[in-house]
C-alpha positions as CSV (number, residue, x, y, z in Angstrom):
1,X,102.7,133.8,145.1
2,X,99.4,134.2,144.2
3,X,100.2,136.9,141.5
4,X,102.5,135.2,140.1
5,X,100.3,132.0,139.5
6,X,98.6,134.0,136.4
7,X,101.8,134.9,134.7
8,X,103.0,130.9,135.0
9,X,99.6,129.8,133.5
10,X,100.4,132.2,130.8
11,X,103.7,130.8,130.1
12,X,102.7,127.3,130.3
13,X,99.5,127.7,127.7
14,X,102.5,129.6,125.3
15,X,104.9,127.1,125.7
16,X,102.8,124.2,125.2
17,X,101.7,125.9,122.4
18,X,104.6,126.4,120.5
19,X,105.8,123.0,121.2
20,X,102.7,121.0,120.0
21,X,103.5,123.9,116.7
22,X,106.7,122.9,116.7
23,X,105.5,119.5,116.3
24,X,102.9,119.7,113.3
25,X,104.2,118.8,110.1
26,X,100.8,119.1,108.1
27,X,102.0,122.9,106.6
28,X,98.4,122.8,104.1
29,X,95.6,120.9,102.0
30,X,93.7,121.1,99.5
31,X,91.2,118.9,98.2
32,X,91.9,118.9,94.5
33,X,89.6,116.8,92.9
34,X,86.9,114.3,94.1
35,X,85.8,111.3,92.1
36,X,82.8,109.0,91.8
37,X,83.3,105.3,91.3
38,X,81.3,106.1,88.0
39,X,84.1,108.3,87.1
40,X,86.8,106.2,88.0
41,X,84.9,103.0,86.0
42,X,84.9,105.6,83.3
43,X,88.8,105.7,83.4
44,X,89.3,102.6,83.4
45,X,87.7,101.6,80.6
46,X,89.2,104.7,78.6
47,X,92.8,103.3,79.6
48,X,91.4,99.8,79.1
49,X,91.6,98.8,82.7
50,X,89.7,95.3,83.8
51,X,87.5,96.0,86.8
52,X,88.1,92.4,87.8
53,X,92.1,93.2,88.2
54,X,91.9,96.7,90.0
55,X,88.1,97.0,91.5
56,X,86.1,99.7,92.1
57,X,84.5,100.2,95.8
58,X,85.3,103.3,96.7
59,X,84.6,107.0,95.6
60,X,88.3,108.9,96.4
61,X,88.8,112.5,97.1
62,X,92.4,113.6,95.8
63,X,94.5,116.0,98.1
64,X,97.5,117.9,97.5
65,X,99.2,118.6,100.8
66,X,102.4,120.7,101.6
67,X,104.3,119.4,104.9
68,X,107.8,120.3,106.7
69,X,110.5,118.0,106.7
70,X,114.3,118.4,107.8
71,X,116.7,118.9,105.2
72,X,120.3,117.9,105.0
73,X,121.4,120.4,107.8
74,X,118.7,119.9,109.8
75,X,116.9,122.8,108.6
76,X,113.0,122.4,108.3
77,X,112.1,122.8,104.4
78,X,108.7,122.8,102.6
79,X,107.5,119.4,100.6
80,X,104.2,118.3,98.8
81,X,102.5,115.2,97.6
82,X,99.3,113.7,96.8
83,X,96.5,112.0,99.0
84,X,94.4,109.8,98.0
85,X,91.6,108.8,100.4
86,X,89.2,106.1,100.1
87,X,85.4,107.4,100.7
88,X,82.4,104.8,102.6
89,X,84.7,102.1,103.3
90,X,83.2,98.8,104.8
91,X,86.6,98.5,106.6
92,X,89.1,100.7,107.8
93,X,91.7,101.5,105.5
94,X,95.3,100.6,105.4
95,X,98.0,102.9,103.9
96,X,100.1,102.6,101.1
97,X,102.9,104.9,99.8
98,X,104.0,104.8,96.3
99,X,107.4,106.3,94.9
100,X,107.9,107.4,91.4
101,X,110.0,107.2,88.9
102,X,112.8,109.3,88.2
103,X,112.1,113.4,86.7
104,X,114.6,115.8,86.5
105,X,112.2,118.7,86.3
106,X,111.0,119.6,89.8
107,X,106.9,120.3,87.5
108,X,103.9,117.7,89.0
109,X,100.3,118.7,88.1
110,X,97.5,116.3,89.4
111,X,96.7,114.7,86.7
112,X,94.5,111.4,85.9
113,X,96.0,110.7,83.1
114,X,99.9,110.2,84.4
115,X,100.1,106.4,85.2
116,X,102.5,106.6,88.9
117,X,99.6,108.3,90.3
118,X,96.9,106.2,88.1
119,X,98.4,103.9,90.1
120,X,97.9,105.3,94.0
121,X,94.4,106.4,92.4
122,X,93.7,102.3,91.5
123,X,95.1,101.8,95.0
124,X,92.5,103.9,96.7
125,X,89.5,102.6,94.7
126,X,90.1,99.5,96.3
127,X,90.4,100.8,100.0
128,X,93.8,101.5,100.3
129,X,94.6,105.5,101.9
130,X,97.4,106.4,99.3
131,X,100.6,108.2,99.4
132,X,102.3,109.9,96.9
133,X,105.4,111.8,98.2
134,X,106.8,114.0,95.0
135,X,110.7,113.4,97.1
136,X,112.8,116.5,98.8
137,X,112.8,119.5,95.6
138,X,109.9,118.0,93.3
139,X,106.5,119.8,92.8
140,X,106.3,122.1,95.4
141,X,108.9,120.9,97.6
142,X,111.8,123.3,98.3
143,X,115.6,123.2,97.6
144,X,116.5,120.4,94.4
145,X,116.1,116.7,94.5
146,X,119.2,114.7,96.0
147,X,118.6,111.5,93.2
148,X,118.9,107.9,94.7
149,X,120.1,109.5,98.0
150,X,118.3,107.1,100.2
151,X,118.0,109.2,104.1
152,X,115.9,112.0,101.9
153,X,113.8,109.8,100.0
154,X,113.1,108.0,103.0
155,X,112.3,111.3,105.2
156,X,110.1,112.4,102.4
157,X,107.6,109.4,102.7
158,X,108.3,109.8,106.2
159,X,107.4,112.9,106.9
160,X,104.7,113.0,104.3
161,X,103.0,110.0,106.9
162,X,103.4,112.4,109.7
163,X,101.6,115.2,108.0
164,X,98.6,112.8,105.9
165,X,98.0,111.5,110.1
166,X,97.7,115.0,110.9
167,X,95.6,115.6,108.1
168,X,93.2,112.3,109.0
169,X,92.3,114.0,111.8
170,X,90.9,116.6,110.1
171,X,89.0,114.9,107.6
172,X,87.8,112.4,110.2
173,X,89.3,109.3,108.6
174,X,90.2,106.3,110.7
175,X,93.3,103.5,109.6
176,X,93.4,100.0,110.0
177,X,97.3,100.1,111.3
178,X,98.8,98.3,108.6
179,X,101.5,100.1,106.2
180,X,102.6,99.3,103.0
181,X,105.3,100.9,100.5
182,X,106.5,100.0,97.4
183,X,107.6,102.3,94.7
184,X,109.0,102.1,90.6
185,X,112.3,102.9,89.3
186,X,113.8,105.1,91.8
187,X,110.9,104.7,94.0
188,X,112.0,100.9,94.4
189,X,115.1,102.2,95.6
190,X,112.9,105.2,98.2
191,X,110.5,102.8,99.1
192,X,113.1,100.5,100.1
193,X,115.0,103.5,102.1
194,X,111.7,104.3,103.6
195,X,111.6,101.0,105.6
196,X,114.9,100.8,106.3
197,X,114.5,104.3,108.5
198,X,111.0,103.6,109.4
199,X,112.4,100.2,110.8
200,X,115.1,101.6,113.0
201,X,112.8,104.9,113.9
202,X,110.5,102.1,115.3
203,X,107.7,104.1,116.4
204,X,104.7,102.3,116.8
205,X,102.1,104.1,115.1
206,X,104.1,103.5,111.9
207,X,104.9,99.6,111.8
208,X,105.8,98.5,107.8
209,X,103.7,95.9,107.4
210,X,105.2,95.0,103.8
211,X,107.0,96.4,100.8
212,X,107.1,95.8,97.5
213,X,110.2,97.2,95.5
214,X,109.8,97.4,91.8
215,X,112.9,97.7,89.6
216,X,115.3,99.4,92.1
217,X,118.9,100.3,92.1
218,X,120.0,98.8,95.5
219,X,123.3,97.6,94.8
220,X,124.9,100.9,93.3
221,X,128.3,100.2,93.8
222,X,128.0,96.7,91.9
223,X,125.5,95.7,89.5
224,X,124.4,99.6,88.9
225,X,127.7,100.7,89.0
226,X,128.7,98.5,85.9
227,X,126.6,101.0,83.8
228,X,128.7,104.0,84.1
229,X,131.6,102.2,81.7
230,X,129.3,100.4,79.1
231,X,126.4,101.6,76.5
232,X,123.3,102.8,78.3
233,X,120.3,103.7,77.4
234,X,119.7,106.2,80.4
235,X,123.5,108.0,80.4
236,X,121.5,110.7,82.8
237,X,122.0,108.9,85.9
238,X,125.5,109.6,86.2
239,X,125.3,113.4,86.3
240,X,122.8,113.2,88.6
241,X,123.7,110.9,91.4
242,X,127.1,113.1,91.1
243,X,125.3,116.8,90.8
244,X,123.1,115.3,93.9
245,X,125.9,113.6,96.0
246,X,128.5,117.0,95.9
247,X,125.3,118.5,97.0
248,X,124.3,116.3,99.8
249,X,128.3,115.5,100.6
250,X,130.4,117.7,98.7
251,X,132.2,114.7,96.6
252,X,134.8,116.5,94.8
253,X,137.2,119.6,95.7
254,X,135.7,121.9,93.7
255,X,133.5,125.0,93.8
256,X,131.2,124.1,90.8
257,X,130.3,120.3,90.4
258,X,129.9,121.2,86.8
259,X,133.5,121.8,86.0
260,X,133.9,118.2,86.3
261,X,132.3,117.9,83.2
262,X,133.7,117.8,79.6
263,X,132.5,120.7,77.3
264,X,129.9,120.9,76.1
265,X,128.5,119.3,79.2
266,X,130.2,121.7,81.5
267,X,127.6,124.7,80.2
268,X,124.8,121.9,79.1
269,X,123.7,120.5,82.0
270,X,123.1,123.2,84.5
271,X,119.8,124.4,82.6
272,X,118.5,120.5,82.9
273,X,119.4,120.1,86.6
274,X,118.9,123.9,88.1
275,X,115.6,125.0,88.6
276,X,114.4,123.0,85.6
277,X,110.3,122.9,85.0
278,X,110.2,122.0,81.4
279,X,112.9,119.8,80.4
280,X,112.6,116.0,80.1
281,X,115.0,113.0,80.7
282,X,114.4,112.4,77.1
283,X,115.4,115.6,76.2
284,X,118.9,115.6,78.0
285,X,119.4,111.7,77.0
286,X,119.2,112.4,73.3
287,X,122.7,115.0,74.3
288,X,124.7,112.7,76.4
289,X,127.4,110.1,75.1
290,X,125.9,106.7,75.1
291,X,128.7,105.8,77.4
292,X,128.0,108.0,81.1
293,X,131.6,108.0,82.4
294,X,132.6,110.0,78.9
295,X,130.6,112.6,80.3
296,X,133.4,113.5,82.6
297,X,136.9,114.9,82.5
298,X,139.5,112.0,82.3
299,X,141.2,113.0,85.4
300,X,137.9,112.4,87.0
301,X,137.2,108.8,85.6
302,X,140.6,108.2,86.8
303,X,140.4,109.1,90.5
304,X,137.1,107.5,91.0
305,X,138.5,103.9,89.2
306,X,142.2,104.0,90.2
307,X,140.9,105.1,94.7
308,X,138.8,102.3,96.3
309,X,138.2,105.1,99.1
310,X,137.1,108.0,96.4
311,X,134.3,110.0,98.2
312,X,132.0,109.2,95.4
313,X,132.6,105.9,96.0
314,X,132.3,105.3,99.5
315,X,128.8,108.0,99.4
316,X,127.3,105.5,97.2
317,X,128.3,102.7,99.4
318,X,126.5,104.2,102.4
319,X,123.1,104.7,100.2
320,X,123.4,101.0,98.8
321,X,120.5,99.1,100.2
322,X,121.9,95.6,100.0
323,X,123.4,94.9,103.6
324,X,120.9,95.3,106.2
325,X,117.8,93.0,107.8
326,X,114.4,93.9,106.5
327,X,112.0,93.3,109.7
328,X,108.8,93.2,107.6
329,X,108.4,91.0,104.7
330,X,109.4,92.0,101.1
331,X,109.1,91.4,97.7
332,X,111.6,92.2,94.6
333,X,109.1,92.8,91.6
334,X,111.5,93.1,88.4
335,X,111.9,92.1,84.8
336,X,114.9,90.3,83.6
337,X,115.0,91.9,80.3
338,X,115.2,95.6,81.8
339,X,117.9,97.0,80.0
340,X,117.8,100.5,82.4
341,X,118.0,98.7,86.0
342,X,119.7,95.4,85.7
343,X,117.2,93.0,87.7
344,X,120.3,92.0,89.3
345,X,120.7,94.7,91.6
346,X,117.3,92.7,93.1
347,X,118.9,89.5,93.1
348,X,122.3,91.0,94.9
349,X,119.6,92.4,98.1
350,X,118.0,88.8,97.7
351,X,121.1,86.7,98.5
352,X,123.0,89.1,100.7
353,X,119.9,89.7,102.9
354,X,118.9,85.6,103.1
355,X,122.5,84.8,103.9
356,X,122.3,87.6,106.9
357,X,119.0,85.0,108.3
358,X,116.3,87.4,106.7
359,X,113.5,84.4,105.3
360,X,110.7,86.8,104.9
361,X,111.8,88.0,101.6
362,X,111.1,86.4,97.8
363,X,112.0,87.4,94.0
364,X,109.4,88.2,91.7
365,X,110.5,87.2,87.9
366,X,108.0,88.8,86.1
367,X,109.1,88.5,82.8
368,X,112.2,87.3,80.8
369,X,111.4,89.6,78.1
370,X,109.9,93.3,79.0
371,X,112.1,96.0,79.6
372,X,112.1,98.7,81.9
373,X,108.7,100.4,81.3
374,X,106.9,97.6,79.7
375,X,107.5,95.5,83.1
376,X,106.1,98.3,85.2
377,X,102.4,97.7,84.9
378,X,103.0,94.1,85.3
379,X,105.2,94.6,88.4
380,X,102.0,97.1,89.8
381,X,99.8,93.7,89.3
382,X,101.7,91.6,91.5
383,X,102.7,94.4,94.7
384,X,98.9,94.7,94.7
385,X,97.9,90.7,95.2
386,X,100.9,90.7,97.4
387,X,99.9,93.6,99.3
388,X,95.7,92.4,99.1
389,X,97.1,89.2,100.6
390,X,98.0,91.0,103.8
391,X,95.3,93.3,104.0
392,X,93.0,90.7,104.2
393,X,94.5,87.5,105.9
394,X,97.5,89.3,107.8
395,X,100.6,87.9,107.3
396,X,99.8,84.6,106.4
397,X,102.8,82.9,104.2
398,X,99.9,80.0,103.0
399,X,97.8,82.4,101.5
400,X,98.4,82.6,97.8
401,X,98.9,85.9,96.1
402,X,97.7,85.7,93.1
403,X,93.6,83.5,92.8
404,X,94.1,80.9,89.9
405,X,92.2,82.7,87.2
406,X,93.8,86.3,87.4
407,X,97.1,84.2,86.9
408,X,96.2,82.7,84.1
409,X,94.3,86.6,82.9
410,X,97.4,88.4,83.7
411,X,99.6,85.9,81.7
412,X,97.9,86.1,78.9
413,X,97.8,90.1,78.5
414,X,101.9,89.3,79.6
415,X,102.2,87.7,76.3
416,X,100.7,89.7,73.9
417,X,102.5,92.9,75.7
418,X,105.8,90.6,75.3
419,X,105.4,90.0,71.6
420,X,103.9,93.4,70.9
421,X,107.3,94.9,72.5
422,X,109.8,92.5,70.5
423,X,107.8,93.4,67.5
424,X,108.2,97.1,67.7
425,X,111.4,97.7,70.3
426,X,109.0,100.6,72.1
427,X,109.8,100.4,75.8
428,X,106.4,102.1,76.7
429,X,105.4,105.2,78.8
430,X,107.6,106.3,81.3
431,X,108.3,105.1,84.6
């Protein structure tokens, strides 16, 4: 008995140790860039950022982390974001997780000068540890990107929280508990997926303590769906939710999703959606009919309309994110002049989730006017007073969002950006 006791030690120790491996999902770091709040004043004015709107208080060291997460068959697969963590805090630091836009090349370079992750960087100036999940596929993730497919764009913010807690402890940084997503674009519609799981995983390190939606597609099956039949600017979403969707479900009977597609498109789009590092949205929009469904074989079109139950059809269903009850409280930033995600889809969630007894929920009108772009920076304004509310009072519905005189500030630039954008039709940079 007593020589045995050795051996069981040594299989204990070896177990435990692959379990608590088994369990990390932090796969590596690096600390990419560190800046001063000199240099981050610096950008601020180059990009003609006011100091009174997004304050300075914190130096912020920038990290690019790679971290497992399970893929569609349960496989573990390789992802990568960015970090951005708030140095000499007075007080603890909440997090917040921002989603981006939609790319269909899988390139992401650090960068101060892209605007999504100006934004995280504005975040963390102000004390907030931020996020920046580049989804399942993009930057240095593995396998390609499953587009507005919400159970992976939800595991990739949440595994990227498992691995930036992992990575905490290494860098000896402390949160205050609270947790905030919000997201543009697409990343309205992840950010929105990413409480929805996080809310029915339930585990009590990671309690949402609010989001902030910008300009999603939650209703995909009705006011997004419309889209596919009419004039649009963006015909790319079509191809992509389908490409993604045979790939995550297998959609259609047939061995290549691209044989769906009409020629040219049949040949065309494989180069913009396989393995793609160079080519742009803008690039494949400037190819597509102005019309998305005309991208596709008749027969196609057909099926989908004429079959209530088409597998397309009830896929996109199941990633809608209109029918369920939001625990913490949410906002629906959006512009009722965006012409790429009708701000309806926002106002579908709104009704349909107050008339299942959610009441901590409100719509966020930002402008009649702006369009997709244009209404981003304005929609980043208001998730951050929303979000500032919270971090500093708790959730306290009294508390006003927005103080009196950045109101009135942020109206004004709202006006001239409104008139300057009616003037020249220019939708901005891209979100």
């Amino acid at each position: 008995m007593k020589k045995s006791l050795p051996l069981f030690l040594c299989l204990f120790f070896v177990c435990t140790y692959f379990i608590k491996a088994e369990n990390k999902f932090l796969v590596s770091y690096t600390l990419v860039k560190s800046h001063t709040k000199k240099s981050i004043k610096a950008l601020w004015k180059k990009h003609h950022i006011p100091k009174i709107v997004m304050p300075v208080k914190n130096d912020v060291d920038i990290y690019e982390i790679i971290y497992k997460a399970k893929w569609i068959d349960s496989s573990w697969i390789k992802c990568s974001g960015i970090y951005y963590v708030p140095k000499n805090t007075k007080k603890l630091p909440p997090y917040m997780m921002f989603g981006h836009g939609t790319q269909i090349n899988k390139q992401r370079i650090v960068s101060d000068e892209d605007p999504q992750q100006g934004i995280c960087l504005m975040f963390a100036a102000d004390g907030y540890a931020a996020c920046y999940p580049d989804y399942y596929g993009i930057g240095k993730g593995e396998k390609e990107h499953l587009y507005q497919h919400a159970w992976s764009e939800a595991m990739a913010f949440i595994y990227m929280l498992y691995a930036v807690d992992e990575l905490n402890k290494e860098i000896n940084l402390k949160t205050n508990g609270q947790l905030f997503l919000t997201g543009y674009s697409q990343g309205g519609h992840a950010s929105f997926a990413a409480q929805k799981y996080l809310e029915a995983l339930n585990d009590p390190r990671f309690q949402v303590t609010a989001t902030s939606p910008m300009s999603g597609a939650y209703d995909m099956t009705g006011e997004q769906e419309k889209y596919m039949f009419q004039k649009y600017p963006r015909p790319f979403y079509l191809p992509y939710l389908l490409i993604s969707y045979q790939e995550a479900y297998h959609i259609v009977d047939v061995d290549n999703i691209y044989s769906i597609f009409k020629p040219p498109f049949d040949t065309l789009l494989p180069k913009y959606y396989i393995n793609n590092y160079d080519k742009t949205l803008d690039d494949l929009d400037k190819l597509m009919p102005k019309v998305p469904a005309q991208v596709l074989k008749d027969s196609i079109v057909e099926a989908y309309v004429n079959n209530p139950n088409h597998p397309f059809k009830i896929r996109l269903r199941e990633n809608n994110l209109t029918n369920w009850k939001p625990k913490a409280p949410v906002q629906f930033c959006f512009c009722k002049g965006d012409r790429e995600v009708n701000y309806k889809n926002s106002i579908v969630a709104y009704n349909t989730m107050k008339s299942l007894g959610v009441t901590k929920i409100k719509l966020n009108n930002l402008s009649d006017k702006l369009d997709h772009n244009t209404c981003a920076p304005f929609a980043v304004l208001a998730t951050k007073f929303y979000f500032d509310r919270f971090k500093k009072h708790g959730d306290n519905p009294k508390m006003k969002d927005v103080p009196k005189f950045l109101k009135s500030l942020s109206n004004i630039v709202k006006r001239k950006e409104e008139k300057k954008y009616l003037e020249s039709g220019k939708d901005g940079i891209r979100y």
